[in-house]
C-alpha atoms as one frame of an Amber mdcrd trajectory, in Angstrom:
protein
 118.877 120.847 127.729 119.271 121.468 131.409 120.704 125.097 131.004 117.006
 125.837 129.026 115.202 123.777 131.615 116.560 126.646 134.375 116.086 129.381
 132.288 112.459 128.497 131.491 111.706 127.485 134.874 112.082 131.318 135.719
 109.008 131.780 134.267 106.216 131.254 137.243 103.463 129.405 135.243 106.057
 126.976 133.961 107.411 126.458 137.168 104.157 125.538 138.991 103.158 122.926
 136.182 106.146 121.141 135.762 109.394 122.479 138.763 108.316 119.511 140.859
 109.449 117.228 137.805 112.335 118.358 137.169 114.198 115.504 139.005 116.545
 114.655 136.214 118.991 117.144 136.564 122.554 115.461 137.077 124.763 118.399
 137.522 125.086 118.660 141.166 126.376 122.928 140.489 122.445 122.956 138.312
 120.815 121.255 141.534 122.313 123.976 143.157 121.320 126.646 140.861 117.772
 124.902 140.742 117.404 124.914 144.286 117.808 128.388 144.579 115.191 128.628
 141.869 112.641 127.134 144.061 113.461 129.852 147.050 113.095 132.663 144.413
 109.374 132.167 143.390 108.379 131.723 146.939 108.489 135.707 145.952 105.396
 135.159 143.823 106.737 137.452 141.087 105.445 135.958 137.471 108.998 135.639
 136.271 112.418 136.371 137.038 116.045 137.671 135.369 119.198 135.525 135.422
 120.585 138.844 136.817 117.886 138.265 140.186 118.520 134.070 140.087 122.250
 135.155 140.101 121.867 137.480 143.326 119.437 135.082 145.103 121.894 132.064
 144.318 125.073 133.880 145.798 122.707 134.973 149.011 122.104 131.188 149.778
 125.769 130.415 149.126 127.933 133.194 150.990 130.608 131.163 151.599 131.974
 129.640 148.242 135.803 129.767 147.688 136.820 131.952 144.786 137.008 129.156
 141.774 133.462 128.077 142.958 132.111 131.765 142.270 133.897 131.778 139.342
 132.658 128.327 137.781 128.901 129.760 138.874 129.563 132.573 137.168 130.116
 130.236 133.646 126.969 128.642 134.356 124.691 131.518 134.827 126.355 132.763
 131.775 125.683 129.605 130.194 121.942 129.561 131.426 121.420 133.203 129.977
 123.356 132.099 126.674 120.931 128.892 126.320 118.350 128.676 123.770 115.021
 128.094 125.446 112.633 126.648 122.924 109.487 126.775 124.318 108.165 123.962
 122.428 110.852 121.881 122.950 111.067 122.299 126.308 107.185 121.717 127.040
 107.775 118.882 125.400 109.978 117.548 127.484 108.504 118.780 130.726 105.636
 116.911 129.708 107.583 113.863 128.995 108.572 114.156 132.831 105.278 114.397
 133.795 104.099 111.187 132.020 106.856 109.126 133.679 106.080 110.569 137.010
 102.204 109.343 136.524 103.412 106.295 134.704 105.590 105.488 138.247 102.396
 105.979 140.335 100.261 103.721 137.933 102.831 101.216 138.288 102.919 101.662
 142.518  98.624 101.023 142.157  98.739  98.509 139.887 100.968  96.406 142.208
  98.771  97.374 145.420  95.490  96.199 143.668  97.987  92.808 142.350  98.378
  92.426 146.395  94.628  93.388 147.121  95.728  95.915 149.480  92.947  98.238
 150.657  92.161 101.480 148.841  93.211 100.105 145.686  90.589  98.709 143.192
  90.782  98.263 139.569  88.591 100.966 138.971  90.773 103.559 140.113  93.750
 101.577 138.495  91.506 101.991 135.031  90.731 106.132 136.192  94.700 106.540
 136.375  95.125 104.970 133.232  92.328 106.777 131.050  94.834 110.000 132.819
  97.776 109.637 131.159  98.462 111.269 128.376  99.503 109.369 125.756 102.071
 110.082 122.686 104.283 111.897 124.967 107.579 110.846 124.201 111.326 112.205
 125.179 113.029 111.574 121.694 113.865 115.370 121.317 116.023 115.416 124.638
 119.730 115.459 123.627 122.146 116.974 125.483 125.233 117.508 123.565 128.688
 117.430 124.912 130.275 121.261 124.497 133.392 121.205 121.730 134.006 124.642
 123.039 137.746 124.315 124.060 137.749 127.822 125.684 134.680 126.164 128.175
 136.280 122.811 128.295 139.604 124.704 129.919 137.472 126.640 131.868 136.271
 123.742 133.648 139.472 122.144 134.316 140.478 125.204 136.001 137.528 125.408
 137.794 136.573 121.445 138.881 140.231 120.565 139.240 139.178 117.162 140.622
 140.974 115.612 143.879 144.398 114.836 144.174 146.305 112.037 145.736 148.594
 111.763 148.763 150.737 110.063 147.323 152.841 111.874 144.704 153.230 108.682
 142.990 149.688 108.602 141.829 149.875 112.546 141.211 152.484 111.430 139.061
 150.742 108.854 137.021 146.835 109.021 137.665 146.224 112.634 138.131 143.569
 114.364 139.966 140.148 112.448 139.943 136.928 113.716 138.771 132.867 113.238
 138.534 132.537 110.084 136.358 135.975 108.450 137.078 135.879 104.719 138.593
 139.021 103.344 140.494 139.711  99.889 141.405 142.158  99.377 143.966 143.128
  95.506 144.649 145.360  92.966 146.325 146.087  90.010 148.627 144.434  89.634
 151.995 146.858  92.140 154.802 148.085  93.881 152.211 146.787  97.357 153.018
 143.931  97.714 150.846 141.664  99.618 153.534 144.695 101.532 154.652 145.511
 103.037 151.155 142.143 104.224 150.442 141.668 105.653 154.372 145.520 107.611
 153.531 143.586 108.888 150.508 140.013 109.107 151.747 141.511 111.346 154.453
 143.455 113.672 152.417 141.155 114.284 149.638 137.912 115.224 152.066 139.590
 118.014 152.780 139.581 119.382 149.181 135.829 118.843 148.769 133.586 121.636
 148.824 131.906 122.206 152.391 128.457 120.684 151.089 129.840 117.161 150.060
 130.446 114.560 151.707 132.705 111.421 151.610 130.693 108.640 151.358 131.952
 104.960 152.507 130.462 101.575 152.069 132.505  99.101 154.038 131.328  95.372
 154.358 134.592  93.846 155.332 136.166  94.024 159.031 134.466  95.427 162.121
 133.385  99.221 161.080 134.358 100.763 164.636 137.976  99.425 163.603 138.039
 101.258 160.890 137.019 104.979 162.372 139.972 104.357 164.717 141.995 104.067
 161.593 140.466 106.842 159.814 141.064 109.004 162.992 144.486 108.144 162.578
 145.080 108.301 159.146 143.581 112.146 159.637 145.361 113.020 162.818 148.750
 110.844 162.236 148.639 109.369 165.701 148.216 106.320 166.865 145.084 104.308
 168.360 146.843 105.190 172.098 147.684 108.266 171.187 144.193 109.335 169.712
 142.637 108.259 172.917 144.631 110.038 175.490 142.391 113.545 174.932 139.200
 111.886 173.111 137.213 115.359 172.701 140.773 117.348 171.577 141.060 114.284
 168.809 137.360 114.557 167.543 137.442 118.127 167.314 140.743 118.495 165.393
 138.640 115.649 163.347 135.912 117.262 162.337 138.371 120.741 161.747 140.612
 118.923 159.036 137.113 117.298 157.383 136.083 114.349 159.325 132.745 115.923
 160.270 132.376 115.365 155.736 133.124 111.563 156.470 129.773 109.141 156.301
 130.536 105.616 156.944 128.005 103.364 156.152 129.244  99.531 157.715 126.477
  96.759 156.989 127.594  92.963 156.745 125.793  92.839 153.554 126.002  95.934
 151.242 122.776  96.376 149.077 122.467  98.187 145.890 118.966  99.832 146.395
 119.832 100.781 149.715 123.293 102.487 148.365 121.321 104.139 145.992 119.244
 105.962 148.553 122.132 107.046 150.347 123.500 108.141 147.826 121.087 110.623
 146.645 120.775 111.691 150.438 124.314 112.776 151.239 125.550 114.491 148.278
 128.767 113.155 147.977 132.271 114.341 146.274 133.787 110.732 146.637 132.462
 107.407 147.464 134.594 104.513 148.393 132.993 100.850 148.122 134.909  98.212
 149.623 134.562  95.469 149.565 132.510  96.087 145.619 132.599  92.456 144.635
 130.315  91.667 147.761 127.796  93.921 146.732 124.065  92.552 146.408 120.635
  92.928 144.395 122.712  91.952 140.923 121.048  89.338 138.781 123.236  86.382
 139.624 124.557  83.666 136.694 126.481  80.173 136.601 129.276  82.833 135.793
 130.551  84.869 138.537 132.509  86.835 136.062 129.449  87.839 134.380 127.765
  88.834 137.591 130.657  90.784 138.918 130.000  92.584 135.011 126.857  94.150
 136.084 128.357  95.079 139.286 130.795  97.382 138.020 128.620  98.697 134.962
 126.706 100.026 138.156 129.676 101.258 139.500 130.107 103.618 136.641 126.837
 104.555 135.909 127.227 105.631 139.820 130.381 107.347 139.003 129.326 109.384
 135.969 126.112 110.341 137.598 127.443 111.774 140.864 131.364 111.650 141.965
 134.385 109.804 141.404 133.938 106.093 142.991 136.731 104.379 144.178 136.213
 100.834 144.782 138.267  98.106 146.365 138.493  93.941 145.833 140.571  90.929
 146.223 143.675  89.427 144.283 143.377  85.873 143.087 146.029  83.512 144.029
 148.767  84.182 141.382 149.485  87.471 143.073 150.572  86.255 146.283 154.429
  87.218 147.188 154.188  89.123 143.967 155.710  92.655 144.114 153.737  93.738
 140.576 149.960  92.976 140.182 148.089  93.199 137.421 144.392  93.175 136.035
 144.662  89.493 135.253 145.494  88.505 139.134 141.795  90.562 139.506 139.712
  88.169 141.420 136.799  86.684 139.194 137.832  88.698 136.223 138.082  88.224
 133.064 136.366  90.596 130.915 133.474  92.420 132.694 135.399  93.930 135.462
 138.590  95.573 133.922 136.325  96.789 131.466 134.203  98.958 132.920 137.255
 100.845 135.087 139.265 103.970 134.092 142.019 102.848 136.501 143.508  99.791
 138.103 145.786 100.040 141.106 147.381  96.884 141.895 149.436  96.396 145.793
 151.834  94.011 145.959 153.799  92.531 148.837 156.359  90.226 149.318 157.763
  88.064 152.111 161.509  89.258 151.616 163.439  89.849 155.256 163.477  93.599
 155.998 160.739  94.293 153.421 157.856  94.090 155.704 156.074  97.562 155.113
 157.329  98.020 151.667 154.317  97.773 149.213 155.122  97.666 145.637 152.691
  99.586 143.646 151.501  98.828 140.045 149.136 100.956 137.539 148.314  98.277
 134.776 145.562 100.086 133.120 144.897 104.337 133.482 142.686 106.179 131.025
 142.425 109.656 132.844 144.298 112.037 131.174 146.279 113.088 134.189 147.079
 117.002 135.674 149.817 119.363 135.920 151.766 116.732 137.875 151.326 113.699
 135.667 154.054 112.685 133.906 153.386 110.594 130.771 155.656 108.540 131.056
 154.415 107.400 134.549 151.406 106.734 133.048 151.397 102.648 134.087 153.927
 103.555 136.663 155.625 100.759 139.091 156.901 102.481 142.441 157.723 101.437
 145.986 156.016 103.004 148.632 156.094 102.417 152.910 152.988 101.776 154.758
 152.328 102.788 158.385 150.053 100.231 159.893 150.023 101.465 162.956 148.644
 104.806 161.398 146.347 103.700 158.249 148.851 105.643 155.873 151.042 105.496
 152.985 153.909 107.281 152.492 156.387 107.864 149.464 159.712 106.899 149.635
């Protein structure tokens, strides 16, 4: 549906009644496209080509890398290809519109509830008689392509983010838009400091125009820009601040300028949500996720913890790969292999919702101190040209630096 949205928004009338609508699209690369739509009728033609939408769209965009241009390329082909039923789409467009007035009817009706001033029944009833009724959205479906040539295509093209560690090449594979990954584990295990080694190498595969995006309600935030500044640089805390403006500039060169760290002692969903659709993000990290707030709260914590992570991949799917961090219970302490059972609160609702668990494990043997042992009880990606399948729900050793935020294979 959204490849006949575009290609009927090049049409000027259409785009005056309904472009501000259009709202809905998902696909970050169509937000693109659609923005770019938007610059080309402030030409005041009454319609445009693909071919001119095309030229316009790699004006704005000079600098993509190579397998950007060429992924573009599949969706202006895609937009020209796409059947754009006039009806249909109407329709739809006029579904958009309805919700839109239906939001603002909702907005007044709560102002005149509160007796605020301006609003009065009457123009609560006026905005009412307005909307159009029998306007419905039954006829959107968007159907996943079973094209295999376009499915390869976009693996070639979107190759997702891979790991630092080649352990997790080896087993998990590159992440992608809709992927959800729990990391967990005992309190000092290095929970923060495997997702800052990661965090820190994958920002710098992300497009210029994303962003990584961390929520971080756990130790003091300043703490942990030190570490990321050290995970990024390799030095130490010292050694970062013997030439502060060298350090931030080779920073912001390898992708730190990408990093936005949002640190609040109490991590709110609605608030996430708007930053979220401000920042564009390639990868958001949410630790700590079980602490997150605005969730409809039960006798059962497991339950509650549920709706948490159904957010978590609705979040996921609709925007970037979200990797989320949380506490082991009890049983896994001086444990070298965790798995989803030793989950804090979970029994059900958690584990289900994720595509893959990574578990940390460390024990108190002599000589063993910055040895972590780690475990991949559950993976449902289908991995990348280094997975091995047999690694799949892999068990490897790997050393952490403390002192520098990173892991390392061994």
């Amino acid at each position: 549906m959204e490849f006949s949205l575009i290609k009927l928004l090049l049409e000027r009338t259409i785009f005056l009644n309904y472009g501000h609508y259009v709202g809905v699209i998902s696909n970050r690369e169509l937000q693109k496209i659609f923005y770019t739509l938007v610059e080309l009728h402030k030409g005041g033609k009454d319609s445009y080509s693909i071919e001119e939408l095309e030229l316009c769209f790699l004006a704005s965009y000079p600098s993509l890398k190579d397998s950007e241009r060429a992924l573009f390329n599949i969706l202006f082909k895609k937009i020209e290809l796409a059947d754009a039923d006039r009806g249909l789409v109407e329709k739809y467009f006029k579904s958009l519109k309805t919700k839109e007035k239906a939001r603002q009817i909702a907005i007044l009706a709560l102002d005149v509830s509160e007796g605020r001033d301006g609003a009065t029944i009457e123009s609560l009833q006026d905005a009412i008689n307005g909307l159009e009724v029998g306007v419905g959205i039954e006829d959107e479906i968007e159907f996943v392509s079973t094209s295999l040539q376009y499915l390869l295509e976009e693996e070639v093209y979107l190759p997702g983010l891979t790991w630092r560690l080649a352990g997790l090449n080896q087993s998990i594979g590159p992440i992608r838009k809709g992927n959800l990954i729990h990391i967990f584990g005992r309190v000092e295990t290095g929970k923060s400091a495997l997702w800052i080694s990661e965090v820190t190498h994958m920002v710098k595969q992300l497009p210029e125009d994303e962003t990584a995006l961390i929520f971080f309600n756990e130790e003091g935030g300043r703490d942990i820009v030190y570490r990321l500044y050290s995970a990024m640089l390799g030095k130490t805390y010292n050694e970062v601040l013997e030439n502060p403006e060298q350090s931030e500039e080779e920073f912001n060169r390898q992708g730190g300028d990408r990093i936005r760290f949002v640190d609040r002692p109490v991590l709110i969903k609605e608030e996430m949500e708007s930053i979220i659709k401000l920042v564009n993000p390639g990868l958001i990290i949410i630790d700590n996720i079980d602490k997150v707030k605005a969730f409809t709260e039960t006798d059962r914590r497991d339950l509650s913890l549920g709706e948490i992570y159904k957010w978590a991949r609705t979040t996921a799917k609709t925007y970037c790969p979200v990797i989320c961090v949380a506490q082991a219970d009890a049983t896994a302490h001086n444990r070298k292999w965790l798995d989803e059972s030793m989950m804090a609160d979970s029994k059900v609702g958690k584990p289900a919702e994720l595509d893959v668990i990574i578990g940390i494990g460390r024990t108190n043997k002599e000589g063993f101190d910055n040895t972590r042992h780690i475990h991949i009880p559950k993976n449902k990606l289908r991995g990348g040209p280094e997975t091995i399948e047999s690694h799949r729900h892999a068990k490897f050793d790997v050393i952490i630096k403390p002192e520098l935020s990173l892991y390392q294979d061994i």
